[in-house]
N, C-alpha and C positions, 0 to 999 in steps of 0.2 A: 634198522638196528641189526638183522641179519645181517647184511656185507657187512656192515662194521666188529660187528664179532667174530666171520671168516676172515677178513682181515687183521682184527688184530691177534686171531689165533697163528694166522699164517706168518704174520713178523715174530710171533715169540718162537716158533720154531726156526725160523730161518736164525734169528738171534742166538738160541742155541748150540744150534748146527754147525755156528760159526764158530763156536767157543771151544778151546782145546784147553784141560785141565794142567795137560804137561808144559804148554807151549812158550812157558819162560824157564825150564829148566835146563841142569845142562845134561849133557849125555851120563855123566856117572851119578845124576841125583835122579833119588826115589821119591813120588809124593806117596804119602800116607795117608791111606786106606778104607782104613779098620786097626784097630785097638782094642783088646780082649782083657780086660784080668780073669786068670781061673785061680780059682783057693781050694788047694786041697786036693786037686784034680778032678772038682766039679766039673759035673757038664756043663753046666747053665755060668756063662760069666758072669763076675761081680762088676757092674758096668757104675756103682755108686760109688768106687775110690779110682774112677776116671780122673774124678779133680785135684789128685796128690801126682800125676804124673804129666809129663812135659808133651806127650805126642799123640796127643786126642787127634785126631782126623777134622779136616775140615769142615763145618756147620750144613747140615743139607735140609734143604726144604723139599719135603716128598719124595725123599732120594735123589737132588739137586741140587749140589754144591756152588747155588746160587750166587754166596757171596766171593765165593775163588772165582767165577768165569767175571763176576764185574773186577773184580781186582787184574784179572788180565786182560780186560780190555783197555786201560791204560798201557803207554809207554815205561816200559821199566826205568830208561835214562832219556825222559821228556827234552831235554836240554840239546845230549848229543845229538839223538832224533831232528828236534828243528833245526839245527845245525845242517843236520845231514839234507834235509829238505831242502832249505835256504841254496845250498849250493849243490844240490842233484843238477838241474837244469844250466845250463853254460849261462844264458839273459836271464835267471828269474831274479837275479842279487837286483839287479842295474832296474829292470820293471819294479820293484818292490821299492827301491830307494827314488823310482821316477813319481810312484803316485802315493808313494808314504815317506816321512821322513827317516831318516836315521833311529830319533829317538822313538817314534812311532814302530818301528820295525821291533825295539829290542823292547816297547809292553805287549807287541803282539806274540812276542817270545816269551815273556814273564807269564801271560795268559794261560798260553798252550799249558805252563809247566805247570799252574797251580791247578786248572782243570784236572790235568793227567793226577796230581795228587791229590785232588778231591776225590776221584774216581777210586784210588788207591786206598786212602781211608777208609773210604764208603763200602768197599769192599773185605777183603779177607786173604792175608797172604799165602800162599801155598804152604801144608805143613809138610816141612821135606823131611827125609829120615835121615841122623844124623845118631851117629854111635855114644856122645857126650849125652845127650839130652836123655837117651835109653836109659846109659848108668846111672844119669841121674833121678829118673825116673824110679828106677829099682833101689834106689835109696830112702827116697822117699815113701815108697811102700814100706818097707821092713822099719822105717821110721815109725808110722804111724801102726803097724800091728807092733811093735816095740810101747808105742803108750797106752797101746791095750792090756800089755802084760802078756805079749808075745816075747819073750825077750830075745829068743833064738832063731828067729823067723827070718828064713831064706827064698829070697826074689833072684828066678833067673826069666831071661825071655827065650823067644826064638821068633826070627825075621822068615818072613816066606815074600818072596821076589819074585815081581813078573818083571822080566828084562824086556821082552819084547816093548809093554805097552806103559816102565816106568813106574809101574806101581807098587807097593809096599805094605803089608801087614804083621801086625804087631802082634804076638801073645805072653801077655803075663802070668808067669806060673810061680804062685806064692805057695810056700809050705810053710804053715803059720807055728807046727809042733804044738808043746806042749806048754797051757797058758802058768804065768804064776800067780797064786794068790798070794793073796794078807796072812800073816800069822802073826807073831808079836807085833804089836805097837807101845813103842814109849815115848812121853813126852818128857819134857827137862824143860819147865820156864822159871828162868830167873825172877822177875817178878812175883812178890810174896801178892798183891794186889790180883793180878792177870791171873795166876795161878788159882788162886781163890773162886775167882768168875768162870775160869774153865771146867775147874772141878764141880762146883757147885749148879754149872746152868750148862755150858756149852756142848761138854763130853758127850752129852747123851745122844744128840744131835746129830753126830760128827759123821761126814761122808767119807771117811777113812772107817773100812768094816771088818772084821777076822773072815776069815772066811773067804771072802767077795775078789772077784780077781783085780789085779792091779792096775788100774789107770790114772795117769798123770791128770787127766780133766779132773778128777775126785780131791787130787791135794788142792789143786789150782781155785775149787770150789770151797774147799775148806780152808784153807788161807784168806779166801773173800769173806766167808761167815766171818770168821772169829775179828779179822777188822771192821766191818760193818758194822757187827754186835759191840766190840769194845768203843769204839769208837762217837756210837750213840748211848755209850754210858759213864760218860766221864771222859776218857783218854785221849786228848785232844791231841797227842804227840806222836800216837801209834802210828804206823803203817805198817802195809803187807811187809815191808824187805824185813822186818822183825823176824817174819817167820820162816826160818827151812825146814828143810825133809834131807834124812838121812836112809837110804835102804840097804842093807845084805841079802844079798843072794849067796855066798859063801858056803858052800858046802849046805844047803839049807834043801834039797831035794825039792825044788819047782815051788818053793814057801820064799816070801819077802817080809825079813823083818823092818819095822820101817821106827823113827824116830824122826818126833816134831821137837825143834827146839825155836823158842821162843827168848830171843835174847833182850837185856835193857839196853837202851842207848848208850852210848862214849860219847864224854867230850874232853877233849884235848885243852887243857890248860897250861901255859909254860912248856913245862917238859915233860909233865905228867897226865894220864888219862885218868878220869874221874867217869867210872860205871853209874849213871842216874837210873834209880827204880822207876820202872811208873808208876803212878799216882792218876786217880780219878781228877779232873779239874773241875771248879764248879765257875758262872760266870758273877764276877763280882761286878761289875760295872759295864751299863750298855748308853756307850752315846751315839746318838742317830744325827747326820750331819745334813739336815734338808734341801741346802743349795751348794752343794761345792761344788769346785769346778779347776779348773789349772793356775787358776789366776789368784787363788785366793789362799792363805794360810790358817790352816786350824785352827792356830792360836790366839785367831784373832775376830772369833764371832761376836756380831754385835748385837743380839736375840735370843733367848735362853729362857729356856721352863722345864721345868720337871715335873713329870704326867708318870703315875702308877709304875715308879722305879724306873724311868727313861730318861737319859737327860739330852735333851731336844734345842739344837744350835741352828740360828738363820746365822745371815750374812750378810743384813738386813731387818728387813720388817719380818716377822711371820709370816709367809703364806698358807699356813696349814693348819689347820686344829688337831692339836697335841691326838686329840682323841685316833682322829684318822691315821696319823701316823701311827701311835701305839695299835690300831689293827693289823696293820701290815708286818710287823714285826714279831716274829714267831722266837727270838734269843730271849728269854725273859732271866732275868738279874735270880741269883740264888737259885738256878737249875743247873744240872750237870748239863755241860756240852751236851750238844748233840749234832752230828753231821744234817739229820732229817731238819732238824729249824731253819739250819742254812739253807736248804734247796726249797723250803717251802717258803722264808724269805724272798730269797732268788726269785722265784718263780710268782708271787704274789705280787710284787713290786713291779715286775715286767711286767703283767699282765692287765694292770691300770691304765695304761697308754698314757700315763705321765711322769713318767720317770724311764730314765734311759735305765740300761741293765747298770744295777747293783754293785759296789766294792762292798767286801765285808773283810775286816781286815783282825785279827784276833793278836794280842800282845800280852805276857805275862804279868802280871801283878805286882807290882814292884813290891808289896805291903803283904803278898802272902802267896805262899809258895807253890799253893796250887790254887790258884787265882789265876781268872782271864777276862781280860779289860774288852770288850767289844766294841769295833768301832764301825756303823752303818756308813757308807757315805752316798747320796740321793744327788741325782742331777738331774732337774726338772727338765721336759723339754718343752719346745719353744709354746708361748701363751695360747698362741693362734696360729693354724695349718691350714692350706688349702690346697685341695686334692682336686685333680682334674684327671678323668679317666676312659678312654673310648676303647669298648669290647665288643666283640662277636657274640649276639645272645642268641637263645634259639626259645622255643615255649611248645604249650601243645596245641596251641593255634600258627603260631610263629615258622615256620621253616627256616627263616634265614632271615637274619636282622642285626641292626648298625645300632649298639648302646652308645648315647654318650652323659658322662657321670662328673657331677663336680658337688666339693660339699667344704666347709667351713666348718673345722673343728675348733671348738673354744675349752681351753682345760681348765679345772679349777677354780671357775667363775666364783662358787660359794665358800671355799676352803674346806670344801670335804673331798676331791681327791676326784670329783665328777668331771664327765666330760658332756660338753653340749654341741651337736650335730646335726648340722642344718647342711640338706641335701638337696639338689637337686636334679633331674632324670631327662632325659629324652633318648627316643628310639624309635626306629622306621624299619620295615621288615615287610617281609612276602609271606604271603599265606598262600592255600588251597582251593581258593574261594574261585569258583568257575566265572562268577560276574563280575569279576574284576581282574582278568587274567589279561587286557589290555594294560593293564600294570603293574610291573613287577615289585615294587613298594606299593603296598594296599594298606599295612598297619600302620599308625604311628601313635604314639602316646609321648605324654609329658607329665611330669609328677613333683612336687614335693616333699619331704620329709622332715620332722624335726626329732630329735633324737637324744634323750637325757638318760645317762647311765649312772649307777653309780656302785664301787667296790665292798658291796655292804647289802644284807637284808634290810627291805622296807617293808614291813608289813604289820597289821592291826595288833596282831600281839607277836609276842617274842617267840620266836623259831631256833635261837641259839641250841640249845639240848639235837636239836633236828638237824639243822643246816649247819656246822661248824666254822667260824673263821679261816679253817686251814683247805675249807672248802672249793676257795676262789668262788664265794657268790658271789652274784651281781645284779644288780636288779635295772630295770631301764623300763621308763615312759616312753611312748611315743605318739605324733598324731600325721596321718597323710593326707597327702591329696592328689589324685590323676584323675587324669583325662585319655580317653582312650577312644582311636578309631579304629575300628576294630571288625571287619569282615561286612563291614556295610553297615552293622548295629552298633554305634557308635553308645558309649556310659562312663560314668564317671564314679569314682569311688571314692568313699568318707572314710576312714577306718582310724581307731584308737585301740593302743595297745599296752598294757600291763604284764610285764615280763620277770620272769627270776629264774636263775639260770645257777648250775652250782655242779661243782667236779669232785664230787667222794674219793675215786681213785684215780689213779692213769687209763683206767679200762671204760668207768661207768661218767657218764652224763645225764643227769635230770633237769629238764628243759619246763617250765610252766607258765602258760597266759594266764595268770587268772583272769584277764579279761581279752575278750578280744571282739572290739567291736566293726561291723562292714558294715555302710550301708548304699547299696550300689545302686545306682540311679542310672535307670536303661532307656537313650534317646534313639529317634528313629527308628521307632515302633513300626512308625507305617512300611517300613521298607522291608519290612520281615518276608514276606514274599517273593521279595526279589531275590532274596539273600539264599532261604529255600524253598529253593526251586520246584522241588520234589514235591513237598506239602502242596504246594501253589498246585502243582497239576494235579494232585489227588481231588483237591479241592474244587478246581475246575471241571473238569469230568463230572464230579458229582451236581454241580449248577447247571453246566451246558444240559446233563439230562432232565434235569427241572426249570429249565430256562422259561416254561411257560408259568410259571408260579412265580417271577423274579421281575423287578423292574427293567425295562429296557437300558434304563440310564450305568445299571451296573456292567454292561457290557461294552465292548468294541469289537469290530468286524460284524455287525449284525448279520450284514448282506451276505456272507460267507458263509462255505460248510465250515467254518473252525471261529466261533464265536468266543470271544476271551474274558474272563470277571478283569476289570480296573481296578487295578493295584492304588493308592489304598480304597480308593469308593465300590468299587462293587465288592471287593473280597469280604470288606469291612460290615456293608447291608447285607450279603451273605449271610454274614457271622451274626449280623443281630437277629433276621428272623428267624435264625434254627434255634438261638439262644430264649428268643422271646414265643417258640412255638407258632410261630406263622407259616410256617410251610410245610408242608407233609412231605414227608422221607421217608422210604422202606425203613425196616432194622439194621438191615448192613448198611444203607448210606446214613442213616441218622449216628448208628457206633462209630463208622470211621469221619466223618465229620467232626462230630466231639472227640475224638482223639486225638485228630488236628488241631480243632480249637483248644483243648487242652497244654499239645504241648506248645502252641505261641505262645498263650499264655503262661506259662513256666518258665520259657525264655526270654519273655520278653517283660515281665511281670520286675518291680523294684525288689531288692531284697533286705530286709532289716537282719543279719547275724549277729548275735548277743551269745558269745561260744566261751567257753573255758579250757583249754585241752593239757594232756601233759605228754611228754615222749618220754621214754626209757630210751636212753641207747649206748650200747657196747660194742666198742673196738678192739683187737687187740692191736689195731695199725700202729706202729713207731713212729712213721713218717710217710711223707710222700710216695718215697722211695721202697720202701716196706712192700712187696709184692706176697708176702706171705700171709695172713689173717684173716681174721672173720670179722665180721660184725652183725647183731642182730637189734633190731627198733622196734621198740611196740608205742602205740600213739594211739590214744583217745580221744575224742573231741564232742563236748555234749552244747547244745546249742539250744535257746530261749525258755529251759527249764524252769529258771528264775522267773520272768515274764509271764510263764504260765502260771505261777502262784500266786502273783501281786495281779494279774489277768482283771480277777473277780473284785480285789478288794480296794483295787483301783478305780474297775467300772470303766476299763478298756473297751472300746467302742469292735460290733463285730461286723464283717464285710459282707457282700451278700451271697459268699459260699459259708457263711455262717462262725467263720474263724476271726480272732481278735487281731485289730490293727493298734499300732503303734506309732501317733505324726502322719495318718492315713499310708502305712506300707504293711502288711501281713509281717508280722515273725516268724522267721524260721526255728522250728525245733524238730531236731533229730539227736541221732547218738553214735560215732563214727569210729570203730574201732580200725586200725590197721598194725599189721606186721611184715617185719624184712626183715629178710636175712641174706646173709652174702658172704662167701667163701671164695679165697681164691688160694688156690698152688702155685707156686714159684717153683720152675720145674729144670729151673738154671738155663744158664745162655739166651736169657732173654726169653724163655717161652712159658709160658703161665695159662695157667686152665682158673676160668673166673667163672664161677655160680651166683645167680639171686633167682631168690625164690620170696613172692610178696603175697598177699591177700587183704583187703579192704571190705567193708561193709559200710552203706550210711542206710538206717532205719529211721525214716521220717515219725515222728510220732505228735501225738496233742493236735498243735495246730498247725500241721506242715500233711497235705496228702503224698508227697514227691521233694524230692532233695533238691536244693537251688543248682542252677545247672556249673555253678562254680564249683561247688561241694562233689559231685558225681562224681564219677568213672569213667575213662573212654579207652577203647586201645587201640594199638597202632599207631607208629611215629618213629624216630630215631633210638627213643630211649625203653621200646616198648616191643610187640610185635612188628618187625622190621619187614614183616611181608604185605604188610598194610599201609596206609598213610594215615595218618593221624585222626581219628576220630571213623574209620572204613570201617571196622572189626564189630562186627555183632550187632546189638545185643543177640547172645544165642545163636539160633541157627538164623535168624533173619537176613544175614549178607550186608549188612550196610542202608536199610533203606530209606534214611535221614542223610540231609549233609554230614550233619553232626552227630553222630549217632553217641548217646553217653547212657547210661543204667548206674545202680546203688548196689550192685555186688560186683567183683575183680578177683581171678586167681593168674597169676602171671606167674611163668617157669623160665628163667633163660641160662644160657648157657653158652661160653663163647671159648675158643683155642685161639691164642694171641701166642707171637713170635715176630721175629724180627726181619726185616728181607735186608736190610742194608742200611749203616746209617742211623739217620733219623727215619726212615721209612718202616713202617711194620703193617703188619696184618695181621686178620684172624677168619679162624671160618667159626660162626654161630649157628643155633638153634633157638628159636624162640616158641612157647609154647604158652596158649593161653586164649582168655576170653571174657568179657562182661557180662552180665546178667540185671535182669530187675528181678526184684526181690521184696516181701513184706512193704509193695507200695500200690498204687492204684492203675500199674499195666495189668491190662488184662489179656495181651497176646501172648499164646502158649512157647508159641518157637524163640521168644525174647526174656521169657520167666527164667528162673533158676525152682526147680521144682522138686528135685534131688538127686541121688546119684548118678543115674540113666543121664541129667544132663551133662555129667560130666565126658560125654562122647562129643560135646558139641566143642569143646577144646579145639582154638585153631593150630595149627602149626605152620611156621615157617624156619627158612634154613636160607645160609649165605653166606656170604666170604666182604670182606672189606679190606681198605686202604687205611691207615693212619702215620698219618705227620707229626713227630713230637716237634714242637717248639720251645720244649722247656717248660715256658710259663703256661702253654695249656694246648691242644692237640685239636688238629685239626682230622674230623672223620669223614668217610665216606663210608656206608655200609651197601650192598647191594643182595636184596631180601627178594625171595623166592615163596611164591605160598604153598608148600608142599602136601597143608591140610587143610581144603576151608568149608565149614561145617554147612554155608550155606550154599553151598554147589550145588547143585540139580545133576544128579546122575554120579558121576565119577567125581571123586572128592579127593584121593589123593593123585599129587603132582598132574593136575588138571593145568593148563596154561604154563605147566612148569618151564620155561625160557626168558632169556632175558628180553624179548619182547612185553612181556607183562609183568617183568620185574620190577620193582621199586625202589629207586636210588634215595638215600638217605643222608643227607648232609647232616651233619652234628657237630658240636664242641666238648670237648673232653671223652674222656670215656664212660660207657650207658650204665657203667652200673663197677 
């Protein structure tokens, strides 16, 4: 791993070395530099109105105008180039046509040149300095302090030239002067209506201020209110162009008086122009057109009912109960317009997955003059889909694994607008697992799914006052089934679920199971030993020194100095005479035995989950593409509280740790709160600084001593402490000393600097900071507890630098994690083993957070 690191340090330098920033320019061009705006004749540039000007300098990573030397490692004229090649040598034409063809020669030409322009994309073309693109720069400045209410604001530069070495620096020197404020404002609107609503609601509001200094964003913003606003009160005709702005500055000493006019519509009739007032519109008639399509005409439905002022047309039979559609429909008959109905329309309709996206077509009232006839039109999509899907998964047992996904959507089976989803899974993947590292797929699982949604609350009583129509709820059954090979301990899981899901705002989400039931069923018990390892030797040790108190039959290698317990027979007679008190133990082999035997038992034990939980979660993300927001989640999850009440009146049967079983499996009850949050900055040009910050707790309580090992904590992984491997990390200051190491407390800090190197290629350097703990459970090791503040030194830290590939549809990661603090070290704790000899390479899909 060393050579490999001199080495590839030694190619990026010689690659470097190689690369001249000038070396496609011509003798009287300059590249550009540096780029300075000063305002005012500050010292300190204003480097945040870079993006109003033309001659930013080239992108540098660590002061490495990275993507300019790839852009001139390409051929500038690829074409001439092979040309020039092709016939440098006197025989290369004649050898090149003797053992390729003609047309073979002219794609090995094609080749060269799309390379050379992939390279050229990928790259960044030199910013050369050019006297246009300046003035235009300086225009653009005095533009934008001009819609601040600079109006007199003058941009000059000056150029400083190294001739020698072709390079070029830029200074912008803005004199902003003296800004203008607001002083009179008057409106003038025609309409006696609009007028009315301005005066009486709007004015007060108004981001046009006396006083306040002049910016164009402030009319721009107030031309959007008053259309918004009128618009969702009647005015189906309005738009912004109704409204200008008129300003003087005329002899007015640095004051803008300004004037809003609000004009009626013209319409051109004959020869004469007819001024129409506005008028509030209300909607007199709403028909919803359930199956149209290109092929069919209006006028000629063959299905018709009329549901709570709707009138409802097939083309056809009915497929839909009047009821369902009148939910979906937010235009209701005898309201004034309103913009908001339409997008909540819009937006409800899509979001069924039976209906393509929505026309809504609005026509005047032939019977009354402010009258609007509403006309839905609905285009089902097809009865039955079948989805076939193979992805890249990853888990936190999983490193790296092959999903493949197919599932049978059935729409509208009942006529309420549901959809039924019948799924099915498989996936094969590599774990960490030391006993199985003769093969590189060790996981695989296969599963079921069936899946019933529906656009609508279901629940015992009515929730409408709570959960709103306009809410997008939804509610959906479900029941699974997999099967899972899984690190040697192979189980298989039962689970039913009870879902409602509903969107308040664009920002908030409320998520709830009311039920959520697991009941996992853990095969190849016996093998738990082999799986860990660790346990196994602890366990062993402790026999071999009581070997004269044990059967022979539980041993192998008698004759040897290294006598071994027989996985499952001798571990297993082990485990029953400490259990059943037939063998004498010291204090410390008798504690650390039963903590062994303890946690098999936990991992290897069935579990019954009877949970209810809910999540909060807010975004402010727009979209994918949205590199700017926050979001923060909070999640509860309480598990067999129920079960402990009906326990008693039941007459639940108890196990011989004395806790009630359920179908002979113990129930799990605890109580599992968690939070996240996560900020990122968009810091432009591709480079964004991304925070989360998380904490968890599960407190086993009643009839649970410890949390099921699905429910826990672990850290370390791809999406976690990156200087660990998945499940290494803690608990506490312990090191790792389980395969799997997992605890019922988590505070996790990370932190990552993402940018771009070229392309679809990018990187980041991270920080990850954090640790697990047991907590309010029945561990009794102090260095694994969370005990209080003091243990917040045992915090791990690591730090690193990654590769990421976008693909569009999702990113492929590589991170490479440094331990630069690990609590369990012996001696020296920071940047101990810090190289990439003891690094940990991280493969991932998408990004951690």
């Amino acid at each position: 791993m060393k050579t490999f690191t001199k080495i590839s340090f030694l190619f990026i330098l010689i690659l470097f070395s190689a690369c001249n920033s000038i070396k496609h320019l011509e003798n009287d061009e300059f590249l550009i530099t540096e780029s300075k705006i000063k305002v005012d004749s500050a010292a300190k540039p204003n480097n945040k109105l870079q993006q109003y000007t033309s001659t930013t300098p080239n992108s540098k990573i660590f002061g490495v105008p990275l993507k300019l030397h790839i852009h001139n490692l390409a051929k500038q004229d690829p074409e001439s180039s092979f040309e020039r090649w092709r016939y440098r040598k006197k025989n290369r034409e004649k050898r090149l046509e003797k053992f390729l063809s003609l047309k073979q020669v002219e794609k090995l030409k094609s080749s060269y040149i799309t390379i050379n322009e992939a390279i050229k994309q990928s790259g960044e073309a030199p910013k050369i300095l050019q006297k246009d693109l300046i003035e235009e720069s300086t225009t653009r400045l005095e533009s934008w302090y001009w819609n601040q209410g600079y109006f007199n604001a003058k941009t000059t530069y000056n150029v400083e030239k190294d001739t020698a070495k072709q390079k070029a620096k830029i200074t912008y020197h803005v004199n902003k002067k003296e800004v203008y404020k607001l002083d009179s404002i008057y409106n003038r609107i025609s309409s006696k209506s609009v007028d009315s609503v301005y005066n009486k609601i709007l004015k007060k509001n108004s981001f046009i201020k006396k006083g306040e200094a002049f910016k164009t964003q402030n009319f721009d913003d107030e031309r959007n209110r008053i259309t918004n606003y009128l618009r969702n009160r009647g005015f189906y005709h309005f738009e912004e162009s109704y409204i200008s702005f008129y300003a003087d500055t005329i002899d007015t000493g640095h004051k803008v008086n300004s004037e809003m006019i609000i004009s009626n519509p013209e319409e051109r009739k004959r020869d004469s122009t007819i001024i129409i007032d506005f008028k509030p519109h209300r909607i007199t008639e709403v028909n919803v057109f359930t199956d149209i399509d290109s092929d069919v005409n209006v006028n000629y439905a063959s299905d018709s009912i009329q549901f709570e002022n709707y009138n409802i047309y097939s083309f056809g039979k009915m497929k839909f109960k009047p009821s369902v559609i009148a939910d979906l429909i937010f235009i209701k008959k005898d309201s004034l317009y309103k913009d908001i109905d339409n997008k909540q329309t819009y937006n409800r309709i899509s979001n069924t997955r039976i209906f393509k996206y929505p026309s809504i077509q609005y026509i005047d009232d032939p019977e009354d003059s402010t009258g609007l006839v509403a006309n839905v039109f609905l285009t089902p999509k097809e009865r039955y889909s079948l989805n076939l899907q193979a992805d890249v998964t990853q888990s936190n047992i999983q490193e790296f694994g092959i999903g493949f996904n197919t599932s049978v959507l059935a729409r509208n089976l009942f006529r309420n607008a549901e959809t039924l989803e019948l799924s099915g899974r498989g996936n094969f993947g590599s774990s960490k697992d030391a006993s199985t590292s003769d093969k590189f797929f060790d996981i695989f699982e296969f599963g079921t799914d069936l899946r019933l949604s529906f656009p609508k609350v279901i629940f015992p009583i009515k929730l409408e006052s709570i959960i709103k129509n306009s809410m997008s709820p939804f509610t959906s059954f479900s029941i699974g089934y997999s099967s899972q090979k899984n690190i040697g301990l192979d189980r298989t899981n039962f689970n039913l679920t009870y879902n409602l899901n509903w969107k308040p705002t664009k920002t908030i989400t409320h998520n709830v199971d009311i039920a959520n039931i697991q009941l996992v069923n853990n095969l190849n018990v016996q093998n738990y030993f082999n799986v860990f390892s660790n346990s196994f030797d602890q366990l062993n040790d402790i026999a071999v020194e009581n070997i004269n108190q044990l059967d022979d039959s539980y041993f192998t290698n008698l004759d040897t100095d290294s006598p071994e317990l027989i996985i499952p027979v001798g571990t297993d007679g082990f485990i029953n005479q400490v259990n059943n008190n037939q063998i004498n133990l010291d204090s410390q082999e008798l504690t650390e035995t039963r903590a062994i035997i303890e946690r098999k038992e936990r991992l290897t034990e069935n579990n019954l989950i009877v949970a209810s939980n809910y999540t909060y979660n807010f975004s402010t993300r727009k979209n994918i593409y949205d590199n700017e927001f926050s979001q923060f989640r909070a999640r509860i999850e309480l598990s067999g509280n129920l079960l402990s009440l009906l326990a008693k009146p039941l007459s639940f049967k108890r196990n011989k740790r004395g806790n009630y079983n359920v179908f002979d499996v113990q129930f799990s009850q605890y109580i599992k709160p968690e939070l996240t949050f996560i900020k990122h900055w968009d810091l432009g040009n591709k480079n964004i600084i991304a925070t989360r910050a998380y904490t968890g707790i599960a407190i086993p309580l009643g009839n649970s001593e410890s949390i099921p090992f699905s429910k826990s904590f672990f850290g370390g992984g791809p999406n976690d402490n990156r200087g660990w491997r998945p499940y290494d990390l803690g608990p506490g200051k312990t090191n790792g000393i389980n395969e799997f190491n997992d605890a019922n407390f988590k505070l996790s800090f990370n932190a990552e600097y993402r940018f771009n190197l070229f392309g679809g290629l990018n990187s980041a350097l991270f920080v990850d900071v954090g640790n697990i703990w047991n907590v309010l459970d029945n561990v009794s090791n102090s260095e694994a507890r969370f005990d209080g503040l003091k243990d917040l030194q045992d915090l791990s830290v690591s730090s690193g630098f990654g590769l990421r590939y976008d693909l569009e549809f999702f990113v492929i990661r590589i991170d490479l994690g440094f331990k630069t603090y690990n609590p369990g070290s012996d001696g020296q704790k920071w940047f101990r083993k810090y190289n990439f000899g003891n690094a940990v390479y991280n493969f991932g899909i998408n990004y951690p957070f």
